[in-house]
VOGU-3710 file (C-alpha; in Angstrom, 3 decimals, decimal comma):
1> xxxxxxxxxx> 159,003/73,302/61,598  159,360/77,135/62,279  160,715/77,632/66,122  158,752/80,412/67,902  161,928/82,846/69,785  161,399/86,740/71,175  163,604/89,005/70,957  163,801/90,833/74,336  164,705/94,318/72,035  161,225/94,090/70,436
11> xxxxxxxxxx> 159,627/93,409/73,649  160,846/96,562/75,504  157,839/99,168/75,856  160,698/101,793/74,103  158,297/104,838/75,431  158,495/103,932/78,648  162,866/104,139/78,992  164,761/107,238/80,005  168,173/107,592/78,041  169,887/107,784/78,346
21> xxxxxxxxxx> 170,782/104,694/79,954  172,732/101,511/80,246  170,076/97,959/81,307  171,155/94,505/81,397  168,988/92,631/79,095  170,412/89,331/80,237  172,953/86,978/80,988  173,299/83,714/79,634  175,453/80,532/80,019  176,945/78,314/77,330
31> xxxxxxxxxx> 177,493/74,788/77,413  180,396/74,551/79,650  179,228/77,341/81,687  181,002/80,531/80,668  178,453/83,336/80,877  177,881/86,374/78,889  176,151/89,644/79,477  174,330/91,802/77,181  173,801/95,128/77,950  171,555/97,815/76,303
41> xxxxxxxxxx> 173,572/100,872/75,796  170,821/104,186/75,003  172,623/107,045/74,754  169,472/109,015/73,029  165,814/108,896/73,928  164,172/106,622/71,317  161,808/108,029/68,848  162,806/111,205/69,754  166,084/111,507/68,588  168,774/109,629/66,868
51> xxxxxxxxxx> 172,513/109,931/66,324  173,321/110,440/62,785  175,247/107,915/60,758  178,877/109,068/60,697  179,128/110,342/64,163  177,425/107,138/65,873  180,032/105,456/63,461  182,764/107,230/64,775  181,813/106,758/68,358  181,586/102,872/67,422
61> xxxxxxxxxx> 185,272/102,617/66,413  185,861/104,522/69,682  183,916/102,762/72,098  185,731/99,454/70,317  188,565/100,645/71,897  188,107/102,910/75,054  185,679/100,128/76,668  188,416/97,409/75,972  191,136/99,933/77,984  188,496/100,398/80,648
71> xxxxxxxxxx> 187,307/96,874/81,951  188,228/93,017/80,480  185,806/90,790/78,566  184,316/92,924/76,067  183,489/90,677/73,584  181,725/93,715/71,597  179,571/96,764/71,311  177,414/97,387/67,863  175,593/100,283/66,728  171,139/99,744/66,852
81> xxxxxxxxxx> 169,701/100,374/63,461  167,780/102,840/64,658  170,885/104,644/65,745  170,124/105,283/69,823  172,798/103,389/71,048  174,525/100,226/71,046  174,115/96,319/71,756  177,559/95,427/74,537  177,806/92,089/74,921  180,600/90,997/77,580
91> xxxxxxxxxx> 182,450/87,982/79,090  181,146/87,399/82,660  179,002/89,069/85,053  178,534/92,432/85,053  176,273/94,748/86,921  174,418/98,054/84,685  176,099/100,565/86,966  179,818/99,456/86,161  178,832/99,424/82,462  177,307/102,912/83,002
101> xxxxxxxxxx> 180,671/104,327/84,497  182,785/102,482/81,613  180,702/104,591/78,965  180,426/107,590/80,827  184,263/107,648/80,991  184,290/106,931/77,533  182,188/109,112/76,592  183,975/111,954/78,333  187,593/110,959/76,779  185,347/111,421/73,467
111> xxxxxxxxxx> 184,217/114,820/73,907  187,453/116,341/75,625  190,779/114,681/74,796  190,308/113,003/71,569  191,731/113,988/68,385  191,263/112,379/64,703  194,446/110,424/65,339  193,028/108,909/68,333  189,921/107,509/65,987  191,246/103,296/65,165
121> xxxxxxxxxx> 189,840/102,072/61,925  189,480/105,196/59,590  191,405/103,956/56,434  190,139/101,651/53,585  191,986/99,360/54,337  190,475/99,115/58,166  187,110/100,077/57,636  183,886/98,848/55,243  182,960/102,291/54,870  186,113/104,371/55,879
131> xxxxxxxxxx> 184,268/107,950/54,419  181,705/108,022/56,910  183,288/109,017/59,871  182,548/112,623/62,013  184,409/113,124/64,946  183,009/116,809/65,226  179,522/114,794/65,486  180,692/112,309/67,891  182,403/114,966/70,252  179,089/117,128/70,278
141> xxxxxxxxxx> 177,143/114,363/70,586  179,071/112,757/73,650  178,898/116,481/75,120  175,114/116,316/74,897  174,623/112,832/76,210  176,775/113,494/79,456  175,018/116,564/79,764  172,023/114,764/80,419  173,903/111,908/82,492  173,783/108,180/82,591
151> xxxxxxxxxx> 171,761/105,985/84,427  171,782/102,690/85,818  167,718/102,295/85,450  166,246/102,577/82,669  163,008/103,884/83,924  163,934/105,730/86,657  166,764/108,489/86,091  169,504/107,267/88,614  172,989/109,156/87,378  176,089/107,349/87,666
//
């Protein structure tokens, strides 16, 4: 027997968001209780734009880190296929605004203050696909999506 599930992404009316954006998409409880959040991190419009491969891969490895200095329970933060942002998934409750000041922090530490040395997870030995990796892309990109600000709505722009 074949289970009928949705999957809240493929539900979201994607022409109707603003990114970009940070939206809780839910939060859940496990067995004993502990609860999770799961945010939707849109750092480009969708359909409209996307963040090429080896920057968005870069910002990734970056994120993995400068979240995890920022606020506890990160339990982690992956890349959408279509490259527009990124799936964060945390320990605990959460709200969309503190998530949107986490990134936007991030984001700036990206664009101003770091260097290729700062970038974790760039060797083979650390990384599944070690060559593709453009910090240049990720700075400019960062610059552009702060430029635009982030919100704490998704469809209604409301800069953190």
């Amino acid at each position: 027997m074949t289970k009928k599930v949705t999957v809240e992404s493929f539900e979201l009316d994607h022409t109707a968001v603003k990114a970009p954006y940070v939206r809780l998409i839910s939060e859940e409880f496990g067995p004993v209780g502990d609860s999770i959040t799961n945010f939707d991190v849109r750092l480009v419009q969708p359909n409209e734009d996307a963040i090429p491969t080896a920057g968005l891969h870069t910002i990734e490895h970056l994120l993995a880190k400068l979240i995890r200095e920022r606020i506890d329970g990160m339990i982690d933060c992956s890349p959408f296929g279509c490259r527009t942002g990124f799936h964060l998934i945390m320990w605990g409750k959460h709200t969309s605004t503190e998530i949107a000041q986490v990134i936007k922090s991030s984001l700036e530490e990206i664009a101003s203050a770091t260097s290729w040395e700062d970038v974790p997870g760039t060797t083979i030995e650390s990384c599944g696909n070690y060559k593709d990796h453009s910090l240049f892309s990720a700075k400019e990109w960062s610059k552009l999506i702060l430029s635009q600000g982030i919100s704490d709505n998704p469809f209604e722009r409301h800069i953190v």
